[in-house]
C-alpha positions, -999 to +999 in steps of 0.1 A: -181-416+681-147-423+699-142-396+726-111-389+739-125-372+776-092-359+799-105-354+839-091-325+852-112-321+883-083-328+902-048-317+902-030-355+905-047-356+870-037-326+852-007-346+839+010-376+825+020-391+855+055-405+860+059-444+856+081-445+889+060-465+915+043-442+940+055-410+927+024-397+907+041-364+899+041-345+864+064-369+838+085-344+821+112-367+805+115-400+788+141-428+792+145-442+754+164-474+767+141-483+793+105-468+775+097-454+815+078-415+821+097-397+844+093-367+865+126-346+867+130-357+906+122-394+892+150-384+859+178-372+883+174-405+903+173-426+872+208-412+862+221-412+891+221-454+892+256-468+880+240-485+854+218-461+840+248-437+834+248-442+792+209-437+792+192-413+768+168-397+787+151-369+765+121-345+770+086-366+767+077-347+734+112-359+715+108-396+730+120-421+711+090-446+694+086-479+713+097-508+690+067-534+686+075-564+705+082-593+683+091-627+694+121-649+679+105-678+658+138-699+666+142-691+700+102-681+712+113-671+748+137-641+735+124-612+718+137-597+684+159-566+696+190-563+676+194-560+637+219-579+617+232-553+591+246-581+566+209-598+565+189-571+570+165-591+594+160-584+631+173-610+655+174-616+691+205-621+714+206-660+709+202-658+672+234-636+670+260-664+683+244-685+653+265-700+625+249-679+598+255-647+613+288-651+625+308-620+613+278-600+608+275-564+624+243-562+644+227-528+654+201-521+680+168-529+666+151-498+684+176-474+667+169-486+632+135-487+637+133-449+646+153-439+618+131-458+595+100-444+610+114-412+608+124-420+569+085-433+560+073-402+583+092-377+561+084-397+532+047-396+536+048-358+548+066-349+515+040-372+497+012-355+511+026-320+514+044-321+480+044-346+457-001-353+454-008-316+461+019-309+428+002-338+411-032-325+415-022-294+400-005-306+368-038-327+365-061-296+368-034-281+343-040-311+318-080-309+319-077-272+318-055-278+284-081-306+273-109-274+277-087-247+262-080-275+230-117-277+226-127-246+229-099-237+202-108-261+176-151-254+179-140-214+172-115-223+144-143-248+128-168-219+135-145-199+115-138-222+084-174-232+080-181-190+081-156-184+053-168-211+028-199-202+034-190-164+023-171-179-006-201-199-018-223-169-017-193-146-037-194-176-064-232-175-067-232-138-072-205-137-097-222-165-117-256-151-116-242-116-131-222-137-156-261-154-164-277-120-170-249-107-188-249-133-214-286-134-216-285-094-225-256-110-257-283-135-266-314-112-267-294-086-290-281-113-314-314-126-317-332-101-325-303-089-347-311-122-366-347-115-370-343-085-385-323-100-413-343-131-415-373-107-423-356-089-445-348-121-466-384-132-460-393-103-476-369-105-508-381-135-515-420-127-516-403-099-540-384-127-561-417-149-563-440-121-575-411-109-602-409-146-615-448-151-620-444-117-641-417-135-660-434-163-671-468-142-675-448-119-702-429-153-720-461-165-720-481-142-746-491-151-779-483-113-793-452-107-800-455-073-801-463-074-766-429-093-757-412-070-777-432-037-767-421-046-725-398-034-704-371-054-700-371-056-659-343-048-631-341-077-603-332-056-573-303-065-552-302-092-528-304-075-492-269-073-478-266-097-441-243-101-418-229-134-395-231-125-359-198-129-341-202-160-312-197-150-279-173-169-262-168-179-224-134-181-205-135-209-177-115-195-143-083-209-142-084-226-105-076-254-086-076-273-050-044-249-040-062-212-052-095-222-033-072-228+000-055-197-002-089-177-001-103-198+024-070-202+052-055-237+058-051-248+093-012-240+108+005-267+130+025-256+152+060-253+143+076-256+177+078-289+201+052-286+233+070-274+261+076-296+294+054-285+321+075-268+348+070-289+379+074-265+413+101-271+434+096-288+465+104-264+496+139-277+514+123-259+547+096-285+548+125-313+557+150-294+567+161-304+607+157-274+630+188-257+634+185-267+674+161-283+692+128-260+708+122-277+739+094-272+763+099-250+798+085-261+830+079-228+836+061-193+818+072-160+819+058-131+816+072-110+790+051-081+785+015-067+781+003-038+761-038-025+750-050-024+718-069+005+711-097+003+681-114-028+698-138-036+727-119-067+733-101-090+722-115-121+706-089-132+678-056-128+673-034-135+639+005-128+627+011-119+591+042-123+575+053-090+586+053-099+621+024-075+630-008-085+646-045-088+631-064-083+661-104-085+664-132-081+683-170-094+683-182-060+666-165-065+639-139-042+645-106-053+627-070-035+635-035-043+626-011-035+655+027-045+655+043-064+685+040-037+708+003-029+704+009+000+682-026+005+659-012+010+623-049+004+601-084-003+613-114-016+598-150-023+601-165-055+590-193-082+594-173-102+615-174-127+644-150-152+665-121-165+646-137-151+615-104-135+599-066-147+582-039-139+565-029-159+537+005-167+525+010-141+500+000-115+530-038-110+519-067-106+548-095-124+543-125-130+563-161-143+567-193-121+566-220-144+583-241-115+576-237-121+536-224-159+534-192-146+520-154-147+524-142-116+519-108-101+513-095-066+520-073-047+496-041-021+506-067+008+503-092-010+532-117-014+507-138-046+511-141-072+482-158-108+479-140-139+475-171-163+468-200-171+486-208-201+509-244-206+497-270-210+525-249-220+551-234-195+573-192-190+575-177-189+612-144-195+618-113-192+587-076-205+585-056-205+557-030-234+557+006-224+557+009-262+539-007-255+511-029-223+512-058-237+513-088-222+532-106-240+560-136-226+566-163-238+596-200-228+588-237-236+597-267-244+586-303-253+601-286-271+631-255-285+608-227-276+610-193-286+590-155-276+579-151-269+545-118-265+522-114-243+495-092-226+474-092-192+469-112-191+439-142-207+461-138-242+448-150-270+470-119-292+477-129-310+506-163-312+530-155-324+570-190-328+586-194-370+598-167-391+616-165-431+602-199-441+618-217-412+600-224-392+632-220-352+630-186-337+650-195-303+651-218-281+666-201-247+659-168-245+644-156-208+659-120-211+656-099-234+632-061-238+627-042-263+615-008-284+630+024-291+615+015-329+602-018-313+585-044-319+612-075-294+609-075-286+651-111-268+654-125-251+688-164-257+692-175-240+721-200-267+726-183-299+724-150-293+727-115-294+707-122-313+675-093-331+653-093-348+621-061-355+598-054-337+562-078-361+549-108-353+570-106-378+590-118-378+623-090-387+650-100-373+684-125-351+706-110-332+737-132-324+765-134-323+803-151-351+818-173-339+849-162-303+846-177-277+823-152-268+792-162-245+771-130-238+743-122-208+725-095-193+707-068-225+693-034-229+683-005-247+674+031-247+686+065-254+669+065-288+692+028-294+676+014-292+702-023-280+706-033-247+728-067-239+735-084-214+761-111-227+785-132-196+787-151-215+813-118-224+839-099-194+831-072-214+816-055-221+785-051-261+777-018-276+764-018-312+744+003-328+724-010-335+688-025-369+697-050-349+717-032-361+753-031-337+780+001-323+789-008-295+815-029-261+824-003-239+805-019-204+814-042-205+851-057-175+870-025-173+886-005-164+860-026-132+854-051-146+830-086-135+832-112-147+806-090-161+776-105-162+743-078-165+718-039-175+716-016-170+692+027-182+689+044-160+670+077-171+648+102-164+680+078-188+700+062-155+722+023-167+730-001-139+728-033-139+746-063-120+743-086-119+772-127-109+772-135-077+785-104-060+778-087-046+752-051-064+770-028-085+754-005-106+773+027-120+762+047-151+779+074-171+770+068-212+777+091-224+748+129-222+750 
């Protein structure tokens, strides 16, 4: 794993010497013409040389990038250092006396380079701050959509499938009542039917017997017998009736009557609606309104105790410019600039264990529980999500993007998480390329202006990675104990971090190079163990064993 180790065991090495032969003080400035360090003694000199008069010497944080070196292919002695605007190709000082370009405007290659470095720089920071975070979303917003779809269509399918099922059981019931209904009609005709067919049975057998009587009595040989009989009566023939038919009425129905009971599905009758896209933020690009410049010196501003905790261990600004101040008891208070205690409250907490998000809510980690927790406007105490079995330390949200970075252990492991406030996994930080751990324990986390996740483990030292999870750098003191606390960024980007060890508080620049001892013994620090710049570029510092904040100015 590359290590970036700084030596600070000596004071000619606390520093980014100055490129002057033999001078070896503290470089402070930057010529952009000739690419030299200079001190300010080294700077004054430099300017001071007829020739140097039109020189752009800056501070070394706002130094101009170094054009890469590129030899002429025509002319392979001179180097490629001016632009031809017509051609859009970089030439060098021979090429421009050359036929083709005669009448061309030429522009120094360095200063178009710069600007388009600075183009693809803002470019890339709008890409990644903007633009794949935006698109992200609307893609989470598409598969949620794809879910919602689903889950509408299986309800509304439910639903049909319940209704024709309710109308196939009405039908069955009406046609089985209809069934016993006309086999009640039947069993009455019928027997209405037997009744008469018996009664004509029974005629008859009456007509038979009366005809063999007949013929018995025409039959005789005595006359006076024929004559002497009765003449007989035929009775009636029984009086019948023809049953009336029952009849059946078919229902008068069809495809459009069976819909209407049973609901037809509804398309919508409006367009879908565009998917609002969020503006991007104008602050993220806009140029400072002047430049914030580094001081070779820091003042002391003020101090002022913060009752409510032991000591003071972390330090946070909401967006109501007042201070969320903590200790290692878990004792949480909000103070404004002065030190004033406004609200105090007790949690499970640790070092660097609590933030403030960007709508203004507190949360923090509960190593006790494995939770992040937040904190409503009555104090009372509410989980976020838990972390599983690994334990949370240190919490920042990003001011980017809102995420939350969250460093926790586990059985010797130890790693920096992302998530989104819902506790959704976006992003796991535990290996660099080669697969080897880079932490050990992840205390305190912020994050810089071009996304880097800056984390203090008090065991190994100041570890960076980029938005992506990268690793980029490991800061550390060679042959000299180091033992980092609390961290933070500047408006420059540049990294502070206190050396609970040395008494000191560190200043790099984002690339992890040392720039000086910001804060020493001398200026009335005494056990650091957490910074923080507020938005008018004040740097708080909380020390151990004392419930005193200090205030300097360094920035101007």
């Amino acid at each position: 794993m590359a290590v970036a180790e700084i030596n600070v065991s000596n004071a000619a090495q606390h520093f980014i010497e100055c490129d002057i032969e033999e001078c070896g003080r503290n470089c402070e400035f930057y010529c952009n013409l000739c690419h030299q360090r200079l001190c300010k003694q080294c700077r004054d000199e430099h300017l001071k040389s007829p020739g140097n008069k039109n020189h752009e010497v800056v501070l070394y944080q706002q130094r101009q990038r170094h054009v890469p070196v590129e030899k002429c292919k025509i002319h392979p002695n001179k180097e490629k250092e001016m632009l031809c605007e017509e051609c859009q190709i970089p030439v060098c000082s021979r090429c421009v006396t050359q036929r083709e370009h005669r009448g061309h405007t030429f522009t120094d290659l360095e200063i178009k380079y710069e600007e388009r470095y600075a183009d693809f720089q803002e470019e890339l920071s709008k890409t990644t701050v903007y633009f794949l975070p935006t698109s992200k979303d609307l893609q989470k917003e598409i598969k949620k959509d794809v879910q919602d779809i689903k889950d509408t269509m299986t309800k509304m399918k439910t639903s049909m499938k319940t209704e024709g099922e309710s109308l196939k059981s009405l039908v069955d019931t009406v046609v089985c009542e209809n069934m016993k209904e006309m086999e009640k009609i039947e069993h009455s005709l019928l027997d209405d039917l037997n009744t008469q067919d018996k009664t004509i049975d029974d005629y008859i057998t009456y007509l038979n017997n009366l005809k063999k009587e007949l013929h018995k009595s025409l039959s005789s040989t005595e006359p006076q017998k024929l004559m002497s009989e009765k003449k007989p009566k035929i009775r009636s023939i029984p009086e019948t009736t023809k049953p009336a038919t029952p009849g059946f009425t078919a229902g008068q129905y069809n495809k459009s009557d069976v819909t209407k009971l049973l609901g037809k599905m509804q398309i919508p009758g409006i367009k879908a609606v565009r998917r609002k896209i969020k503006p991007m933020e104008i602050r993220e690009i806009r140029p400072a309104p002047r430049p914030i410049t580094a001081s070779a010196s820091v003042i002391r501003v003020r101090e002022f105790k913060v009752r409510g905790v032991n000591r003071v261990f972390h330090i946070i600004q909401d967006q109501l410019e007042r201070l969320w101040i903590s200790d290692s008891n878990g004792n949480l208070v909000q103070a404004d600039l002065q030190g004033n205690v406004i609200r105090k409250i007790r949690t499970n907490g640790s070092q660097g264990y609590h933030t403030v998000t960007q709508d203004g809510e507190l949360i923090f980690t509960d190593g006790n529980m494995n939770t992040i927790n937040g904190i409503n406007q009555n104090d009372a105490i509410f989980t976020y999500f838990n972390t599983s079995d690994w334990v949370p330390l240190g919490i920042h949200s990003s001011h980017i993007n809102g995420d939350l970075l969250v460093g926790m252990t586990k059985s010797g492991k130890a790693k920096v998480t992302r998530y989104n406030k819902t506790g959704e996994e976006l992003q796991t930080i535990q290996r660099d390329n080669n697969g080897d751990e880079i932490y050990d324990t992840p205390h305190y986390i912020t994050e810089n202006m071009n996304g880097d996740i800056c984390t203090s483990d008090s065991l190994l030292g100041v570890v960076v990675v980029n938005k992506f999870g990268r690793y980029r750098f490991l800061y550390r003191v060679q042959e000299s104990k180091f033992r980092p606390y609390g961290i933070c960024t500047d408006a420059l980007s540049q990294i502070l971090v206190c050396d609970g060890y040395s008494n000191t508080v560190h200043l790099l620049d984002q690339d992890g190079q040392f720039l000086s001892l910001l804060l020493t013994p001398q200026h009335g620090v005494k056990n650091p163990l957490t910074v923080c710049v507020d938005d008018a570029n004040n740097l708080y510092v909380g020390q151990d064993g004392t419930q005193i904040v200090a205030v300097y100015s360094y920035l101007q």
